[in-house]
Backbone bond lengths (Angstrom), bond angles and torsions (degrees), N, CA, C in turn:
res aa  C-N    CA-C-N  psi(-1)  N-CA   C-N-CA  omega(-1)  CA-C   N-CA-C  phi
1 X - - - 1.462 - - 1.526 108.91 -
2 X 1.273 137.72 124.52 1.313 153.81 168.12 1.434 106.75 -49.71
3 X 1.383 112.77 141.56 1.144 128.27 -172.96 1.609 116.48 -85.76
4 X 1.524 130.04 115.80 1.091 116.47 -165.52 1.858 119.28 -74.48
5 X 1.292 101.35 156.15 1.108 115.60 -167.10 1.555 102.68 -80.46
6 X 1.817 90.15 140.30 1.190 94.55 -173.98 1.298 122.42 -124.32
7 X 1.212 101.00 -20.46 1.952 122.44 177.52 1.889 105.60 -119.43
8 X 1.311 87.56 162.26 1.732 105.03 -174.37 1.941 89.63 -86.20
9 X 1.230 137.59 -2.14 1.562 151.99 -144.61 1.587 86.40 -60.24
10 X 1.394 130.86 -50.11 0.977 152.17 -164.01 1.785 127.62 -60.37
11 X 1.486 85.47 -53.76 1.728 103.39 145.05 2.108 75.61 80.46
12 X 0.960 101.47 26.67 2.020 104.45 175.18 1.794 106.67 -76.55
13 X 1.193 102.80 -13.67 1.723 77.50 -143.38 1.745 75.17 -90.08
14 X 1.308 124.34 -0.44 1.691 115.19 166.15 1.634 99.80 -71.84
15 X 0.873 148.80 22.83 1.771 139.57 -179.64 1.997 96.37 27.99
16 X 1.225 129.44 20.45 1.237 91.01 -169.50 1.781 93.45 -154.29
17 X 1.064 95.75 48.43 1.516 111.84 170.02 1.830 103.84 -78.51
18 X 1.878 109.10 132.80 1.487 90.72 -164.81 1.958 87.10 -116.69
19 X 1.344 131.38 1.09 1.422 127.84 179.42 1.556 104.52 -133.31
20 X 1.365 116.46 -170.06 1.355 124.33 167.76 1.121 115.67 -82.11
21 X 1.487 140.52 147.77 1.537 140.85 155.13 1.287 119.86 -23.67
22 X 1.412 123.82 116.04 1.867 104.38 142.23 1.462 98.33 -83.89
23 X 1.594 95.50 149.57 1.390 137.42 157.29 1.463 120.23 -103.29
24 X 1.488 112.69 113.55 1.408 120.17 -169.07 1.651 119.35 -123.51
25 X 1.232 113.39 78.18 1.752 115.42 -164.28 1.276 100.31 -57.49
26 X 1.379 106.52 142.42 1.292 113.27 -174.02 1.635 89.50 -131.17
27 X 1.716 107.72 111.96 1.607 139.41 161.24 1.859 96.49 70.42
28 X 1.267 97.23 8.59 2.373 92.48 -175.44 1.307 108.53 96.75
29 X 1.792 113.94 -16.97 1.578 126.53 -173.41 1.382 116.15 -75.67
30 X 1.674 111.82 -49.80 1.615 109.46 175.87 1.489 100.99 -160.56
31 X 1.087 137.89 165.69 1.118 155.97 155.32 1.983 132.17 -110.68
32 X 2.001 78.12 127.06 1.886 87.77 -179.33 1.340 107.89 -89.91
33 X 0.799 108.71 126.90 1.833 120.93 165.28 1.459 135.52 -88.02
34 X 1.097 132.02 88.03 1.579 147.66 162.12 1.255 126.74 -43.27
35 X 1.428 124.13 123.41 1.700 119.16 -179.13 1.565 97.79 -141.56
36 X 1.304 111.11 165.38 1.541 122.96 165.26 1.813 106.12 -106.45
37 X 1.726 106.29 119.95 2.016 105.63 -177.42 1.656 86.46 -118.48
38 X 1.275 93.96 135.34 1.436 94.39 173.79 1.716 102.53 -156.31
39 X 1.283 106.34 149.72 1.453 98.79 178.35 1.608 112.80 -141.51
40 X 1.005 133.53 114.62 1.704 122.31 -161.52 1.366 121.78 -73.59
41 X 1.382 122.90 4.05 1.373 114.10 -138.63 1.770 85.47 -148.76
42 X 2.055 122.33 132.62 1.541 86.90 177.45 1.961 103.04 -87.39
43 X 1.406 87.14 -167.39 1.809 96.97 -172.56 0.969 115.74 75.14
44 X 1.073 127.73 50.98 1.809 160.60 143.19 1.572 103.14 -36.95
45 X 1.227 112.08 -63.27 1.460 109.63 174.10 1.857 94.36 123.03
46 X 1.308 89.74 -152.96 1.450 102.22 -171.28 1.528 101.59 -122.32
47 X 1.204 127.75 132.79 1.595 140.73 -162.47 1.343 100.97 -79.02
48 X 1.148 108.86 125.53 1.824 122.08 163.46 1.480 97.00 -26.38
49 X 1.822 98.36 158.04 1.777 104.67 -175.62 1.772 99.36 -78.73
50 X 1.426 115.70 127.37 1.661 104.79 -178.63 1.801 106.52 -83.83
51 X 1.125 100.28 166.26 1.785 105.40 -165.74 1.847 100.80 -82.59
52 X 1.334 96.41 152.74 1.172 101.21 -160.47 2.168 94.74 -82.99
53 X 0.612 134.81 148.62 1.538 157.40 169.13 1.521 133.54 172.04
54 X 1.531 95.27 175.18 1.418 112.62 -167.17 1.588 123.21 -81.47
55 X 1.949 109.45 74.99 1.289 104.34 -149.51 1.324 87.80 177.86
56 X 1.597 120.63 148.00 1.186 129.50 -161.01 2.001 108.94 -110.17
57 X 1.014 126.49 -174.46 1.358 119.24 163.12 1.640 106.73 -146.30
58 X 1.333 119.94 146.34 1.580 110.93 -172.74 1.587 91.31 -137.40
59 X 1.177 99.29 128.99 1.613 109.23 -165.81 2.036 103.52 -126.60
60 X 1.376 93.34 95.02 1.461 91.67 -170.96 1.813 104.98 -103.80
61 X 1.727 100.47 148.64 1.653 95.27 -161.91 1.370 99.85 -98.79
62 X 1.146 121.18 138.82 1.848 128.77 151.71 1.415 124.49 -90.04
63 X 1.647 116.85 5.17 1.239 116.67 141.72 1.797 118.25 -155.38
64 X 0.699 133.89 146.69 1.553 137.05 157.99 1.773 115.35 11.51
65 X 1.091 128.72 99.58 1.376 114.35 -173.66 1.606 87.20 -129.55
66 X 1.872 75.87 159.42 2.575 91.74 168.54 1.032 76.26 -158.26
67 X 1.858 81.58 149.61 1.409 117.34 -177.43 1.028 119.95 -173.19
68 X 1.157 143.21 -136.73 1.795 142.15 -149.58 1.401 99.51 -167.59
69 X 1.243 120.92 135.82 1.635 113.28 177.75 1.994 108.78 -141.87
70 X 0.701 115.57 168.19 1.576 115.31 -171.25 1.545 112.54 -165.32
71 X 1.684 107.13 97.25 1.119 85.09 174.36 1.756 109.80 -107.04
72 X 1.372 118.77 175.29 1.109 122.70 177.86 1.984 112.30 30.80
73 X 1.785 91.91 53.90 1.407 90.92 -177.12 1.416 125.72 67.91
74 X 1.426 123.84 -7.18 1.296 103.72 -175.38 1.916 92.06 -121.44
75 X 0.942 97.65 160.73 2.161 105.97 161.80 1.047 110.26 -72.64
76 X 1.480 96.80 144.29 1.808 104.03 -175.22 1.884 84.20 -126.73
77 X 1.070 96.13 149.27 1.654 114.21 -165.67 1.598 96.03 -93.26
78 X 1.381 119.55 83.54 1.514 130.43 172.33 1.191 112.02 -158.01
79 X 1.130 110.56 94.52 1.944 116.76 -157.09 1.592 97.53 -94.78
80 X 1.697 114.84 -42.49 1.257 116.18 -170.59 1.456 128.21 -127.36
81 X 1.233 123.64 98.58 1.460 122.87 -175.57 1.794 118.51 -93.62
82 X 0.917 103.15 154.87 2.033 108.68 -152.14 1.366 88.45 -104.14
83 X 1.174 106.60 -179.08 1.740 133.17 -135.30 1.559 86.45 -114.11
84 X 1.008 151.88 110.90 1.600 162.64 -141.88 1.445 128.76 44.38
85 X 1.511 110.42 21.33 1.637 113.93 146.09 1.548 124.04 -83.81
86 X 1.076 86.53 171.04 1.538 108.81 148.95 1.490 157.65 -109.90
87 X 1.000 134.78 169.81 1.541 130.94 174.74 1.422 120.83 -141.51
88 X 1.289 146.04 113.60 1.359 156.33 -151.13 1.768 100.16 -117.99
89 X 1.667 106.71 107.83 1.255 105.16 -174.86 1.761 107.86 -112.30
90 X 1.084 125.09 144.77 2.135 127.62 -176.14 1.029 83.04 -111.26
91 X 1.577 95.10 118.10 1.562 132.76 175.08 1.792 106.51 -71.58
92 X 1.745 96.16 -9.64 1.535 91.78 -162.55 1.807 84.54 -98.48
93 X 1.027 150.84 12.03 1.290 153.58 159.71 1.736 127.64 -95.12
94 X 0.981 110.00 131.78 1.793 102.49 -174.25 1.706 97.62 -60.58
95 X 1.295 127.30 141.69 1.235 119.06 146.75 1.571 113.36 -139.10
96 X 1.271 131.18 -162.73 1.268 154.82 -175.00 1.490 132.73 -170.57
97 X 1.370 121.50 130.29 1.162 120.06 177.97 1.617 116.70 -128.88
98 X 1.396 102.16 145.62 1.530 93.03 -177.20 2.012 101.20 -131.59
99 X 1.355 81.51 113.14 1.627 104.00 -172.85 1.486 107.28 -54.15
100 X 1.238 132.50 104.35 1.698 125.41 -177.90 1.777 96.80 -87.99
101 X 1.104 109.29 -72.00 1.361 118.02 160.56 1.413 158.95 8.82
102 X 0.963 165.86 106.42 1.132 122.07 -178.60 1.780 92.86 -91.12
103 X 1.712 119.09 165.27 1.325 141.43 -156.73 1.194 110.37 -132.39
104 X 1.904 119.35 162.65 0.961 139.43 171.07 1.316 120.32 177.39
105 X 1.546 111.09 116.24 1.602 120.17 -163.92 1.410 126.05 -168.17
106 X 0.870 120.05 -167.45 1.485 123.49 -176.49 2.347 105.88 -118.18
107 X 1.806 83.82 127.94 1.842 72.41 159.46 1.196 115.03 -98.25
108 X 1.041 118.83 163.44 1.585 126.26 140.55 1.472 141.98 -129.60
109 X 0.922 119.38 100.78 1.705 141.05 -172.74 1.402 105.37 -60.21
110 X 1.762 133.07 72.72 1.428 122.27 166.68 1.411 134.25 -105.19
111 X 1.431 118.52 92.59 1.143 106.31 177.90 1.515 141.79 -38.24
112 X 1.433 116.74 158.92 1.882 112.25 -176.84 1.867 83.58 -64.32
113 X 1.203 134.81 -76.21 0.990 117.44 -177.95 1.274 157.12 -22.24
114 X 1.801 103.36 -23.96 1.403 116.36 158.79 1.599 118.84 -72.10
115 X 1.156 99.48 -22.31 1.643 109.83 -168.44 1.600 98.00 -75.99
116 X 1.525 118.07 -32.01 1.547 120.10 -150.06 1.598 92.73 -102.23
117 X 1.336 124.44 -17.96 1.838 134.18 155.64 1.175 98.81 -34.81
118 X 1.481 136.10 -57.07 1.432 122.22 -154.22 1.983 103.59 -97.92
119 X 1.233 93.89 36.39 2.073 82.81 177.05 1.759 102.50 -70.80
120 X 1.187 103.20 -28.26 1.703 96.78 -177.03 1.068 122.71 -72.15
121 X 1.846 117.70 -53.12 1.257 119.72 170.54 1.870 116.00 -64.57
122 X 1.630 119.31 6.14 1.141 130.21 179.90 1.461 114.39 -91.30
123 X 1.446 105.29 -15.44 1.751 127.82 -154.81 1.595 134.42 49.45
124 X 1.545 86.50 41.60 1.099 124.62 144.96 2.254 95.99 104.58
125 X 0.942 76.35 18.77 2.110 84.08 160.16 1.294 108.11 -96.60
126 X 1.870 96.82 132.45 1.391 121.83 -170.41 1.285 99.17 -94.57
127 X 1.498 142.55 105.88 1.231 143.09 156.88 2.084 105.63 -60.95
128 X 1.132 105.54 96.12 1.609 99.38 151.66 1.429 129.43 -80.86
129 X 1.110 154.68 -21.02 1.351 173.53 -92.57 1.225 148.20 137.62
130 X 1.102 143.91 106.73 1.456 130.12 -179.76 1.407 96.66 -98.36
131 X 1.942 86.24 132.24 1.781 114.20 165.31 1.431 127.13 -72.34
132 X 1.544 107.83 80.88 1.583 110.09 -171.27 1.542 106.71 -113.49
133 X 1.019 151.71 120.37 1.374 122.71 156.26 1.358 138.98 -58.28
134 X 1.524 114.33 148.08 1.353 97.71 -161.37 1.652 130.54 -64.77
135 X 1.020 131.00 109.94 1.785 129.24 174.35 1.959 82.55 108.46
136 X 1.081 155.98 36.04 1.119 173.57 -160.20 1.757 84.69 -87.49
137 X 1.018 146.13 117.15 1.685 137.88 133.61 1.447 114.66 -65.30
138 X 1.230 107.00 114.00 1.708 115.54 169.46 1.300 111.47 -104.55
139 X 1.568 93.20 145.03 1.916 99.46 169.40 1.201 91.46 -113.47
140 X 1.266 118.49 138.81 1.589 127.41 160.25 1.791 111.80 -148.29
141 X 1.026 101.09 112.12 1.672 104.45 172.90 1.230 107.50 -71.27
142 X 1.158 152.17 -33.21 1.437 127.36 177.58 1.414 104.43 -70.94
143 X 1.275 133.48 -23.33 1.675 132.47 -154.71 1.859 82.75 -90.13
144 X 1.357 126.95 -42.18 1.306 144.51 173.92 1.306 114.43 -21.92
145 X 1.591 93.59 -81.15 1.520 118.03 169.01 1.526 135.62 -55.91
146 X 1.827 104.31 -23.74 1.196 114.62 169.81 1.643 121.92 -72.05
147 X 1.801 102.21 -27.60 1.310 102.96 179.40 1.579 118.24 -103.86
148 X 1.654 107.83 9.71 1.633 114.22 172.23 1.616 101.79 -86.71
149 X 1.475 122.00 -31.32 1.375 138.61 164.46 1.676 110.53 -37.98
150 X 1.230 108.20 -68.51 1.411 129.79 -154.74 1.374 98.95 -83.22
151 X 1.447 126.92 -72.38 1.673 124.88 172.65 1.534 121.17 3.15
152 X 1.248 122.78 -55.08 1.396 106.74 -179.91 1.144 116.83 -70.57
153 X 1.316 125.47 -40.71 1.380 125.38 169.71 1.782 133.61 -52.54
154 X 1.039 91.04 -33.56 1.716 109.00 155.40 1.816 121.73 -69.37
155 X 0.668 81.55 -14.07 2.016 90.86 169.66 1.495 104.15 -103.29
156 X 1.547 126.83 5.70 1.562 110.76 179.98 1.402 98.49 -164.15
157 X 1.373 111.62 20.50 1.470 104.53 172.05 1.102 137.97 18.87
158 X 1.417 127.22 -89.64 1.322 135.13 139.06 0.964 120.07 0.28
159 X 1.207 128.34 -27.67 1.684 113.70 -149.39 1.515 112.13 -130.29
160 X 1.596 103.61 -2.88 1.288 119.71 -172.45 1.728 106.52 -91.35
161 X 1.672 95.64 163.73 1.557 88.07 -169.06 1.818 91.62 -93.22
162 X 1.547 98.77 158.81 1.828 114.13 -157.38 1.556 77.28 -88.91
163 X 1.527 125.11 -58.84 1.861 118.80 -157.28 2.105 84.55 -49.32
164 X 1.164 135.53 -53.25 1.260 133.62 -156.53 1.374 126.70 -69.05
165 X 1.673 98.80 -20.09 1.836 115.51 173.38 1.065 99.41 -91.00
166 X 1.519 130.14 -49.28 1.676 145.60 166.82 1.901 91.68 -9.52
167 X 1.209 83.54 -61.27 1.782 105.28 -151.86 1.386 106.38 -54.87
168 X 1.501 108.79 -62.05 1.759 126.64 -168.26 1.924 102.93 -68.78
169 X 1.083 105.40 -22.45 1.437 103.58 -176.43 2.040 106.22 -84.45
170 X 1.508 102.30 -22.94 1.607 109.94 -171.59 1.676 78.90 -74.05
171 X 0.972 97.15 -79.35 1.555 119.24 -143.35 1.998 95.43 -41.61
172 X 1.305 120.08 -52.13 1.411 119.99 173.11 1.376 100.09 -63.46
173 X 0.928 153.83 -38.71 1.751 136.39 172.45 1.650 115.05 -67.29
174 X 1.167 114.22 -24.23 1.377 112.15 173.48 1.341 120.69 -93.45
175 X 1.719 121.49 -25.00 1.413 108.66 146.17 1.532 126.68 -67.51
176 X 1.356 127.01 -13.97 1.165 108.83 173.52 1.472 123.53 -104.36
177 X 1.889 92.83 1.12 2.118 85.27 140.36 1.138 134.70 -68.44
178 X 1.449 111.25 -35.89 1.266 120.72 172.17 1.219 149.99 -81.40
179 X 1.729 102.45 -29.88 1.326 101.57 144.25 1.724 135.08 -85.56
180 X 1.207 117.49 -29.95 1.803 113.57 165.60 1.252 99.39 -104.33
181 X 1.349 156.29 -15.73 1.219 111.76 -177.36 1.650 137.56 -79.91
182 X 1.276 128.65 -172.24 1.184 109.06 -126.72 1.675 100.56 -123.71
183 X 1.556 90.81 37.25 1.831 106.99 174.76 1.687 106.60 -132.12
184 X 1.363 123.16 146.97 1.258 114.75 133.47 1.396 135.54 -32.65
185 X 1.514 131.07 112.46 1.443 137.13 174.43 1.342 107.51 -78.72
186 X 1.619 110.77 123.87 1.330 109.87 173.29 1.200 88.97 -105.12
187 X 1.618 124.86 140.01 1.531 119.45 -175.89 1.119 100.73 -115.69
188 X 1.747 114.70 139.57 1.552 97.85 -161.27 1.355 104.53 -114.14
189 X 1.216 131.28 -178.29 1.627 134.00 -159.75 1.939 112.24 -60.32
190 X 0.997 122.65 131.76 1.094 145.73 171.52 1.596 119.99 -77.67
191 X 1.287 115.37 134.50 1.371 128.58 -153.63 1.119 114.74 -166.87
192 X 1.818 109.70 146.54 1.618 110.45 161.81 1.781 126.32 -75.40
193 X 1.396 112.92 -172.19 1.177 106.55 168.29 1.753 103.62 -86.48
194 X 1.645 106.35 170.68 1.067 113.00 -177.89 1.037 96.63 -83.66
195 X 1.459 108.00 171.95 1.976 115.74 175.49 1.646 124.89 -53.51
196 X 1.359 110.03 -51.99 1.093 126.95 162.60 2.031 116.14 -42.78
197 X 1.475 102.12 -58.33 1.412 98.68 174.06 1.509 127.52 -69.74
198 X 1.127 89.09 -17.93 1.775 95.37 177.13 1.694 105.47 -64.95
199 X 1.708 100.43 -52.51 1.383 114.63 -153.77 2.028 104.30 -62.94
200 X 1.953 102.40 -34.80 1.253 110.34 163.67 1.349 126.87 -59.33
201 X 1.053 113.48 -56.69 1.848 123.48 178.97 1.349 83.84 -60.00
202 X 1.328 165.37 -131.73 1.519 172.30 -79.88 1.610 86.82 -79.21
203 X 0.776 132.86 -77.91 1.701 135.11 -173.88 1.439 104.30 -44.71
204 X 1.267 143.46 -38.46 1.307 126.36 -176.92 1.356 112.42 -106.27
205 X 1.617 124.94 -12.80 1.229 131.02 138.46 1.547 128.83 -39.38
206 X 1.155 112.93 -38.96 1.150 137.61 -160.71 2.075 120.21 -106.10
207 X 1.495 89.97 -21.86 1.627 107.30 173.44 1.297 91.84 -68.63
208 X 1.093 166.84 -29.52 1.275 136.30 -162.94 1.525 104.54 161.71
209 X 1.467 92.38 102.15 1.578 94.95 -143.97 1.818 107.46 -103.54
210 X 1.602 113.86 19.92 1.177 154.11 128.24 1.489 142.76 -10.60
211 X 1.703 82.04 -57.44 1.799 123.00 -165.97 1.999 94.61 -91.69
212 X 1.181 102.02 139.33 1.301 134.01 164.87 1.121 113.73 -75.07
213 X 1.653 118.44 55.29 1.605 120.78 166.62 1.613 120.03 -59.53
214 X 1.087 105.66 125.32 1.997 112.48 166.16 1.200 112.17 -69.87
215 X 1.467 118.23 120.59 1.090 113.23 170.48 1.808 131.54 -56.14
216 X 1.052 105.36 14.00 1.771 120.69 -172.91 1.624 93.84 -105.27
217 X 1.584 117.81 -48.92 1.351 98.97 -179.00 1.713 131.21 -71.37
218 X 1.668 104.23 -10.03 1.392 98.13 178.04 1.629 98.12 -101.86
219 X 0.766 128.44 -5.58 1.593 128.18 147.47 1.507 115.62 -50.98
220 X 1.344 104.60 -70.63 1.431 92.36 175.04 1.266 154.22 -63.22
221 X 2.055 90.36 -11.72 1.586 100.54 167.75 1.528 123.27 -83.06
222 X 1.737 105.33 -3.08 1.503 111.94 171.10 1.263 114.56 -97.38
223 X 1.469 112.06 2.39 1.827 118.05 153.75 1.995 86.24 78.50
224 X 1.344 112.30 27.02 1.202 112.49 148.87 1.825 144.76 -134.30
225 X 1.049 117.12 139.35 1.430 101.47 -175.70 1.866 130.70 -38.61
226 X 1.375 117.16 143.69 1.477 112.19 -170.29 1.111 91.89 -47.57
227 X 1.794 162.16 -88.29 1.176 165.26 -82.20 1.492 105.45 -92.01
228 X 1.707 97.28 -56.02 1.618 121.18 -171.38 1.603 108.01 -62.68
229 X 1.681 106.15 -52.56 1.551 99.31 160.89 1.207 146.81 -55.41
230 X 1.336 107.38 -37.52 1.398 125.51 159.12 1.662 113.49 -32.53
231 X 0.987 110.37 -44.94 1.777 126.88 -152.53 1.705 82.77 -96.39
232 X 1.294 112.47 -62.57 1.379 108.37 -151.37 1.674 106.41 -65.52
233 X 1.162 116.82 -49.00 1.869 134.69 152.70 1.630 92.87 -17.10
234 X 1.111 113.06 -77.46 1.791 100.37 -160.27 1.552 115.80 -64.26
235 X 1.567 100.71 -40.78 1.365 104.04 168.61 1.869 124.23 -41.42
236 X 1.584 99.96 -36.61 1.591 103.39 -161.27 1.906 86.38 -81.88
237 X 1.222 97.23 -46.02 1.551 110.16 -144.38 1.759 108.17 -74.80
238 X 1.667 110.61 -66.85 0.946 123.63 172.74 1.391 104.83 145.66
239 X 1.179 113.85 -8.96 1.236 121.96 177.85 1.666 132.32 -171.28
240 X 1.659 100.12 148.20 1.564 81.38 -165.27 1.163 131.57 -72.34
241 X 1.292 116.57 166.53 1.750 123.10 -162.98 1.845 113.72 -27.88
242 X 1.487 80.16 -57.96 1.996 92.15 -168.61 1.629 110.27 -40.12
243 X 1.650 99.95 -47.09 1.788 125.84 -163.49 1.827 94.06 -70.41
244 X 1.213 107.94 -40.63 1.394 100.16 176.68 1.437 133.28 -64.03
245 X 1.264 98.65 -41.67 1.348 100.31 171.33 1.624 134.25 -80.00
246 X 1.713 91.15 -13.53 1.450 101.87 -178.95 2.073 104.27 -80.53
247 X 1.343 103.54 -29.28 1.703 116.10 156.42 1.249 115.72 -38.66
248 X 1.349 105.82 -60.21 1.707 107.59 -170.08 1.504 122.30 -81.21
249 X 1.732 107.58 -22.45 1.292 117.76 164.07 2.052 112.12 -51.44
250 X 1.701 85.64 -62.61 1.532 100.90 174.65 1.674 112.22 -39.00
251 X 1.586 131.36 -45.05 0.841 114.76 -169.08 1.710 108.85 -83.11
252 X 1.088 119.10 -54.64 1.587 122.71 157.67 1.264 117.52 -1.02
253 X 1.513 121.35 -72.03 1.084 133.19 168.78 1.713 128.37 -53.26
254 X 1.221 105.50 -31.62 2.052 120.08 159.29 1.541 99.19 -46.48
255 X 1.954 91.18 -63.84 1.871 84.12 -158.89 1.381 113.47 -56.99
256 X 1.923 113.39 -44.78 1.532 104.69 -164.08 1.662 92.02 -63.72
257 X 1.445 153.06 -22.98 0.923 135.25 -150.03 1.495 106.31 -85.04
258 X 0.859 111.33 -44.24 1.662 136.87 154.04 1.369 140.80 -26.78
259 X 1.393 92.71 -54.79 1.559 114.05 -174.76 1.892 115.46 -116.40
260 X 1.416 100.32 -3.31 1.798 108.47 176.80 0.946 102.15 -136.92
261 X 1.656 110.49 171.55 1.276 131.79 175.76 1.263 110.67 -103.96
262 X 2.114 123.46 4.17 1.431 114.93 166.25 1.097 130.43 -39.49
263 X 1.093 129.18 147.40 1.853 141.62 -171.94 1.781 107.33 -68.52
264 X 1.229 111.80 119.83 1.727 101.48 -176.22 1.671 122.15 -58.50
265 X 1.035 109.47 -21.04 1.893 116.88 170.48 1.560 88.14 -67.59
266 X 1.406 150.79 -52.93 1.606 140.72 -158.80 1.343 90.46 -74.61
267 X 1.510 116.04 -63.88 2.083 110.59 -160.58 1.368 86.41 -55.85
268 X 1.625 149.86 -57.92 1.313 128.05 169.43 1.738 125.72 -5.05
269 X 1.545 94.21 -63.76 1.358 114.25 171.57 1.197 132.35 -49.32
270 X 1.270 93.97 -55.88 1.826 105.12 -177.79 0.949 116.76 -76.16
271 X 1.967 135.67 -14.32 1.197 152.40 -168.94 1.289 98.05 -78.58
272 X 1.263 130.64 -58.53 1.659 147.11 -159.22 1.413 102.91 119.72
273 X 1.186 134.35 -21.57 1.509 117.70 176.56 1.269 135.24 -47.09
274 X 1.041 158.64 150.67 1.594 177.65 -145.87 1.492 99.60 -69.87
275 X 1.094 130.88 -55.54 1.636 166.19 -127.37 1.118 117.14 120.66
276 X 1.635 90.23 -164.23 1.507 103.51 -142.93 1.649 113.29 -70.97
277 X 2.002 80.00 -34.87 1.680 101.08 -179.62 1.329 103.92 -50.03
278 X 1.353 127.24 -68.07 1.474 150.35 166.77 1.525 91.42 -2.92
279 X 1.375 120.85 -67.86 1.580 130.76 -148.27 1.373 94.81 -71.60
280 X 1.663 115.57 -48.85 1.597 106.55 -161.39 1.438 106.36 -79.19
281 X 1.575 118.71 -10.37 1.446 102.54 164.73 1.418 125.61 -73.70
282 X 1.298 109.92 -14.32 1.848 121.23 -176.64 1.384 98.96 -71.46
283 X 1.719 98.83 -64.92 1.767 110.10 -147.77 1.759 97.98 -63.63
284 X 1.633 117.89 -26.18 1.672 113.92 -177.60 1.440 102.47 -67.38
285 X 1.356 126.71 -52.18 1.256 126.25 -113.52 2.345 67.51 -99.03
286 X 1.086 106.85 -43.73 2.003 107.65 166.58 1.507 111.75 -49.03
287 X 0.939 128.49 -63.79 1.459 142.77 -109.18 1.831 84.38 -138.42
288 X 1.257 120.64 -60.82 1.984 96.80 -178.37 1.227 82.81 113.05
289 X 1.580 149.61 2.30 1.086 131.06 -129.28 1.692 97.12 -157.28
290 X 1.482 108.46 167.04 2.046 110.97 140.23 1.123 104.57 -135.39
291 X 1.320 79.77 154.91 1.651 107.14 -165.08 1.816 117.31 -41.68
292 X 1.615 91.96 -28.76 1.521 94.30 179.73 1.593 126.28 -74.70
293 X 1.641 97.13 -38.30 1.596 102.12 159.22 1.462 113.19 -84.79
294 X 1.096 138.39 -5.04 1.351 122.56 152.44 1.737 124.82 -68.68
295 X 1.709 106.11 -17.70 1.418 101.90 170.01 1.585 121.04 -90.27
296 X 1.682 82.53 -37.29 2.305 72.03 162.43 1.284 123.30 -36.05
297 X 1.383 112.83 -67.10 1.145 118.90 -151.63 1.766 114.86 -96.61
298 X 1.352 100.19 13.80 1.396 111.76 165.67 1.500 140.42 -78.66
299 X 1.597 78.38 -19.07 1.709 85.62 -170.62 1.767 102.00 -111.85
């Protein structure tokens, strides 16, 4: 017998989930969850009733959608939401939607608990809530840019790097403490890492640079929260964690290209990249170049 459902985490009761979930822990405290819902065709219908809990949903569009929305039983007058907004739905409210449309977008599964992860890096403000109204269309270019970032990785799950979803899932939960939630932000002083933490995060960054590190565990070996590291990492370094390591991958891949006769689908491999494809979209889009005519003419 199947285990009953207990969270919206799943993002099911849209029938129109088209990949697997990312799962993005946010500080060991809670985790936001990312999906791609898309439906090609309109008359979708009306979405299963979602379960009531303590946890938000952010439903951003990649093209033009209408529809019908209901919260707490009544209609909310938002028939049409545009092609790079958003919509912020409380899981702790009954609602309903009835897809006229056909769709295409991004979920997001954020618990109140992810929001209440960042009281430290907040300086010490408890976000309970974000102030959205319900079926509300938002424009926000940073929320924009966070999900033109992330998108490919949501089409291959699997295949994406975890320190880099780690990242896009922090960084979008902490702007939307700060911009809707429903306290004054005292933002507190800004800083590098200490010597010691630098020298740790770079060493296990750097052990094997291959490995699918979480950005929560090299946080925690600098005895600081994901958020605070995040910030403090670019400050020391120059850049954030994800960008760094995708640097050092990039260079890795010069030398073996350089200095062996390994097959470019393996230095793919051994780099940490996706494949090979993966690689020649990095090393061109760096370098002006592929990797293969960058090894001719290297040596």
């Amino acid at each position: 017998m199947p285990n009953p459902i207990t969270s919206n985490q799943e993002m099911e009761f849209f029938r129109a989930r088209q990949a697997d979930i990312v799962i993005a822990p946010i500080f060991g405290k809670s985790e936001v969850t990312m999906a791609r819902l898309s439906c090609p065709h309109a008359g979708h219908g009306v979405i299963d009733p979602p379960l009531r809990e303590d946890a938000f949903f952010l439903a951003f569009n990649l093209r033009d959608y209408e529809g019908h929305l209901w919260v707490d039983d009544r209609k909310v007058d938002c028939t049409i939401s545009r092609r790079g907004n958003f919509t912020i739905y409380d899981y702790r409210r009954s609602w309903l939607a009835d897809m006229k449309s056909a769709f295409d977008g991004l979920g997001f599964h954020i618990p109140r608990a992810a929001l209440i992860a960042f009281e430290e890096d907040l300086g010490g403000c408890r976000i309970d809530t974000l102030d959205v109204a319900p079926g509300q269309d938002i424009e926000d270019d940073v929320v924009k840019r966070l999900i033109g970032a992330c998108l490919p990785s949501l089409d291959v799950p699997n295949g994406a790097s975890r320190l880099f979803q780690d990242h896009i899932a922090a960084i979008l939960t902490f702007h939307l403490c700060t911009t809707y939630g429903n306290r004054e932000i005292r933002t507190p002083a800004r800083g590098g890492l200490a010597p010691w933490q630098k020298k740790r995060a770079i060493e296990l960054l750097e052990a094997d640079l291959a490995a699918d590190l979480s950005l929560s565990c090299v946080a925690a070996a600098c005895g600081l929260s994901q958020g605070y590291f995040t910030r403090a990492f670019r400050h020391s370094v120059g850049h954030p964690p994800y960008r760094w390591v995708l640097l050092k991958r990039l260079e890795k891949a010069k030398e073996l290209l350089r200095t062996t006769e390994i097959p470019i689908a393996e230095i793919a491999y051994l780099c940490g990249f996706c494949d090979q494809a993966h690689l020649t979209r990095v090393f061109s889009t760096r370098m002006n170049t592929t990797p293969g005519q960058w090894r001719r003419v290297s040596r």
